[in-house]
N, C-alpha and C positions, 0 to 999 in steps of 0.2 A: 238281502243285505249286500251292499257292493264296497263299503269301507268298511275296514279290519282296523285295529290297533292291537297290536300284537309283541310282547317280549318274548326276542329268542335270545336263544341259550347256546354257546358252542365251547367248547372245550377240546383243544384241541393235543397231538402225538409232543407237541414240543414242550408240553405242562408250565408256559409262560403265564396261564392263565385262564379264570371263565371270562368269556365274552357275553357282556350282555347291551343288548341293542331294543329299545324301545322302537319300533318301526309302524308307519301309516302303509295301506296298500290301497287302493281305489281303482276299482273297472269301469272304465271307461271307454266308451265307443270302443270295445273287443279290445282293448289294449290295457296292462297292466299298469298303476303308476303309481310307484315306493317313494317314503322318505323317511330318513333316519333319523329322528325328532330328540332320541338322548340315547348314547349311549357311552360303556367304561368297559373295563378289561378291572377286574377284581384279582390280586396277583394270589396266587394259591401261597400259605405257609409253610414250612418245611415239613410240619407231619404231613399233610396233604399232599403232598410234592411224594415223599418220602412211601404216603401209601397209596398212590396210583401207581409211581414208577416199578414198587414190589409185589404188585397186589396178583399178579401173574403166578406167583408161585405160592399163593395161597390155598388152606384147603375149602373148599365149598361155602362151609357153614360161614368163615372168615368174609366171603366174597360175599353172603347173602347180607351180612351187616353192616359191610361197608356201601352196597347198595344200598339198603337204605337209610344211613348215616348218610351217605352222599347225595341222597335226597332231601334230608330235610335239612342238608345245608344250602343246598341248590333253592329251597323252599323260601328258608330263613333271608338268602341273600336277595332276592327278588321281592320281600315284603319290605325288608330294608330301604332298597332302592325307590319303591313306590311311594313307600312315607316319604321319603327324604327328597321326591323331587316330585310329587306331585300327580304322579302318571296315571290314568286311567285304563288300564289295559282290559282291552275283551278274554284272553287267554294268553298264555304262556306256551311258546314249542321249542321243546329242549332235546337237542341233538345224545345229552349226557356226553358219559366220557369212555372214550374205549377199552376196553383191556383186553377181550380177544379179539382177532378179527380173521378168518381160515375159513373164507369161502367155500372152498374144497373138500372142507369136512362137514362143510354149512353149520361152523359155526360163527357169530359174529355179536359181541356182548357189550352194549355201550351200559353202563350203571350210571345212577340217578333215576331212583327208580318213581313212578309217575305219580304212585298214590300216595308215598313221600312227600313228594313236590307240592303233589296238591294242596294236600291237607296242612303244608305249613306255609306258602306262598298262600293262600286261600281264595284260587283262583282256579278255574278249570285248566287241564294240561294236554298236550297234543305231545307225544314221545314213541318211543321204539319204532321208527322209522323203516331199521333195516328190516326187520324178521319176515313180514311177509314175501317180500321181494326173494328171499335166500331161500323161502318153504316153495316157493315156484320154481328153483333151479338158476335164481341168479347171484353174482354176487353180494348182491346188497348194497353196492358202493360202486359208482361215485353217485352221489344223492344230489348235488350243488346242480347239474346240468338242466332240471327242467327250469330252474331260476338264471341259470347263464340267458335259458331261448327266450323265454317271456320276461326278463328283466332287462336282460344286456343283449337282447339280439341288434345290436347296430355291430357288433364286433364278431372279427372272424372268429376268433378263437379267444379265449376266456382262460386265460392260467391260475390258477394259487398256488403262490410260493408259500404251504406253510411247513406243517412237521412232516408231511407230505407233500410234496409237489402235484397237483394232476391238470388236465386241461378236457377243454370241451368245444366242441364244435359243432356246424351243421354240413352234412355232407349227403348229397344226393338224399334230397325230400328230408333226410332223419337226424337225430341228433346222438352223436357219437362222442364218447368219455373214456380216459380210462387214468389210475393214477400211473404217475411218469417215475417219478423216484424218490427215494428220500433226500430232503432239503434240509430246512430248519433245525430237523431231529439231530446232523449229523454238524451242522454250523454252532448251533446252539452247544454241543457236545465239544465240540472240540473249544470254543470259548470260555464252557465253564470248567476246565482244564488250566485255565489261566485265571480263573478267579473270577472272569467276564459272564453278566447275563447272555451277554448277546457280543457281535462284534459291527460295534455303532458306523454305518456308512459301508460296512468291508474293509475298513482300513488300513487294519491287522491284516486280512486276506491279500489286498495290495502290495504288501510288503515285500509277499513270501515269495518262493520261489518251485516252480512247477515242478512236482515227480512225478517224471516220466513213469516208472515202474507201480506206482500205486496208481495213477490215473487209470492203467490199463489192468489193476483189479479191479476199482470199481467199477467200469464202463464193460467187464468179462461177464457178469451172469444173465445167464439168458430172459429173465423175467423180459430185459430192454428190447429184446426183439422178436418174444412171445406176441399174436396179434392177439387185439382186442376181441371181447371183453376180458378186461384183467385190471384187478386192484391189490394192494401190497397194507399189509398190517406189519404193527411194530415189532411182532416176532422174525418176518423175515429183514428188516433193518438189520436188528440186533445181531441175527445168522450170515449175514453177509455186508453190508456197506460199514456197521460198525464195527464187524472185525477185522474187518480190515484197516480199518483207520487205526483202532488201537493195534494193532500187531508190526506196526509201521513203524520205524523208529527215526522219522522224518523231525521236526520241531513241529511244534500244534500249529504257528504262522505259516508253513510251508504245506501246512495238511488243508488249512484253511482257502490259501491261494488254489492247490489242486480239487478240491473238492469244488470252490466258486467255478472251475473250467469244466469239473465233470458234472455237472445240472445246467450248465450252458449246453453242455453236448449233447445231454439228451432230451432238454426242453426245444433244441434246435430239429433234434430228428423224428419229435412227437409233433411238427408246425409243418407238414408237407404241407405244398403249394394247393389252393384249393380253386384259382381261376388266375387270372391272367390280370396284371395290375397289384395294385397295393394292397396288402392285407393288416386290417387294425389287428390289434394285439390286444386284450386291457389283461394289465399285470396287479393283482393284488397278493393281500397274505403278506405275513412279518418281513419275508426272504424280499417285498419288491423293495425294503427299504436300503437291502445292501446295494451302495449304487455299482459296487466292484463285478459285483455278479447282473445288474441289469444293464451294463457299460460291455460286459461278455459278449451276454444274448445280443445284444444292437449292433455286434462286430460281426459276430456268427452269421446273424439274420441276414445283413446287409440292408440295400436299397429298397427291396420288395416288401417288406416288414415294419410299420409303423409301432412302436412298441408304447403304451400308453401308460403312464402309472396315474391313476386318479386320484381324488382329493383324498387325504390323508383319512376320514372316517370310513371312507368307502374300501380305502385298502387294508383296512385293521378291522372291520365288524362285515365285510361281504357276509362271511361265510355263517354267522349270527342271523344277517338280513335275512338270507334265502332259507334258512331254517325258517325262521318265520315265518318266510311266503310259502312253503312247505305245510308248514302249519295250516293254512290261509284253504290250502287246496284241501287238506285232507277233511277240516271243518267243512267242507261245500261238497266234499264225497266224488273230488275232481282226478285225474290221476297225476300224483306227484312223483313216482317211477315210472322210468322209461325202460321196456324190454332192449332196445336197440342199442344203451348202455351197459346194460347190468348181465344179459341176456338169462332172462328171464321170458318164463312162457309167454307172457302178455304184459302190458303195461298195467299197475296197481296202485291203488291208492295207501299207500303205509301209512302207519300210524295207530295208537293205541289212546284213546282220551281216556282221563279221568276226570268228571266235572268239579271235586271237592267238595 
């Protein structure tokens, strides 16, 4: 079988939403070739909102029923979507949603749980991605990178701006990832302080005016100049880039303005030069749409930096797509981890089916 029809599933640290993305993939002469045929962003309701952002300090039993509560809404919302538009899908691969993520203690718990999914989308499912990769010794994240090489290898480097920022690239033979810093989580946060989902364009951030003294907390902890491999879960947001912002007694405009300079800063020191000439960029994830903060990066970057934002699906449902082509590999028993990412013993195939 060399064409897949495949709905992914992503859900991402900023809780703007589930992304689902109906996507085609086809092997062709050793080369991969996707297309995004229907996809939506499903906005979560406030108890949903309310029980992912809490669910952290819940006890066990709590967190085992919301997994699978969160499955068979995950379930319900993809049968939905298939009646209502048609879709034929071969399988379903679902990222779920995170609530821990502490590599270092190897733990790492996306919920939506599979045989949930299954048995109410009534479709076989491809999910838990991380677990294997973290039981070899890696971190489990960043997962997007094998879909950056075989999906978007025309570009040097490959960012998403979402509740995390992270980037990917290929460097000498391998391909190298790691997440860069909190984005979205910490944009989105200081907007809905103002009553704002989001802050449409950056425009609000435009306004504001630069502090000095908070820039140089958040740009202080050393995660930013720990080397790779290394990826950041919402717990260390919350212990540091958020507290900082809230301990700050700046205006949320003026926090907004410095936070747009500090993810320039360190999206600019995560883009080392890789050869000699111009390097593409492709910029997706919610953050490419503040033009305030992609207006930064293009000043930062300079000349040597082509910086790309593509067609509007492509930058709202990437990270949906390559869950899918994730999926794609794992059904073919292909390896969809890379050790030289994750570091991890060896590169592995993740992933847990349930056929329904």
């Amino acid at each position: 079988m060399d064409t897949y029809n495949v709905i992914g599933l992503m859900s991402g640290t900023s809780l703007d939403g589930l992304d689902l993305a109906f996507c085609r993939f086809t092997y062709k002469n050793e080369n991969w070739i996707y297309k995004i045929l229907n996809a939506t962003t499903l906005v979560y309701d406030d108890t949903w909102i309310d029980s992912l952002r809490e669910s952290e300090t819940w006890s066990g039993q709590q967190l085992i029923a919301l997994d699978h509560a969160y499955g068979r809404y995950l379930g319900e919302q993809v049968q939905s979507f298939v009646a209502t538009s048609g879709v034929q899908p071969d399988f379903i691969a679902s990222h779920g949603h995170t609530i821990f993520h502490q590599p270092d203690k190897h733990i790492s718990l996306q919920i939506g749980n599979g045989a949930y999914l299954a048995a109410h989308a009534g479709l076989p499912v491809v999910c838990d991605f991380r677990t294997l990769d973290i039981a070899l010794g890696g971190q489990g994240a960043p997962l997007v990178p094998i879909g950056d090489e075989l999906l978007f290898g025309d570009y040097d480097f490959c960012i998403n701006l979402g509740g995390i920022a992270n980037v990917s690239f290929q460097k000498n033979g391998q391909r190298l990832a790691f997440d860069i810093g909190a984005c979205n989580m910490l944009l989105n946060h200081l907007a809905g302080s103002l009553g704002l989902d989001y802050d449409k364009d950056g425009l609000l951030a435009r306004g504001g005016t630069l502090q000095q003294d908070l820039l140089d907390q958040l740009n202080a902890p050393a995660y930013f100049t720990d080397p790779a491999p290394k990826s950041l879960g919402k717990e260390w947001v919350l212990e540091n880039s958020l507290r900082d912002l809230d301990n700050h007694s700046a205006s949320a405009v003026d926090k907004l303005h410095t936070v747009c300079h500090h993810i320039a800063m360190q999206l600019k020191e995560a883009l080392q030069p890789l050869h000699q000439g111009r390097h593409r960029v492709l910029l997706t994830g919610g953050g490419a749409f503040n033009l305030y903060l992609v207006e930064l990066l293009e000043q930062l970057l300079g000349q040597a930096y082509s910086v790309e934002v593509p067609e509007p699906e492509v930058v709202s449902f990437k990270e949906a797509l390559i869950f899918a082509f994730l999926g794609v590999l794992r059904w073919r028993g292909q390896h969809n981890c890379l050790r030289s990412v994750t570091g991890a013993r060896h590169d592995n195939v993740g992933g847990a089916i349930y056929l329904g």
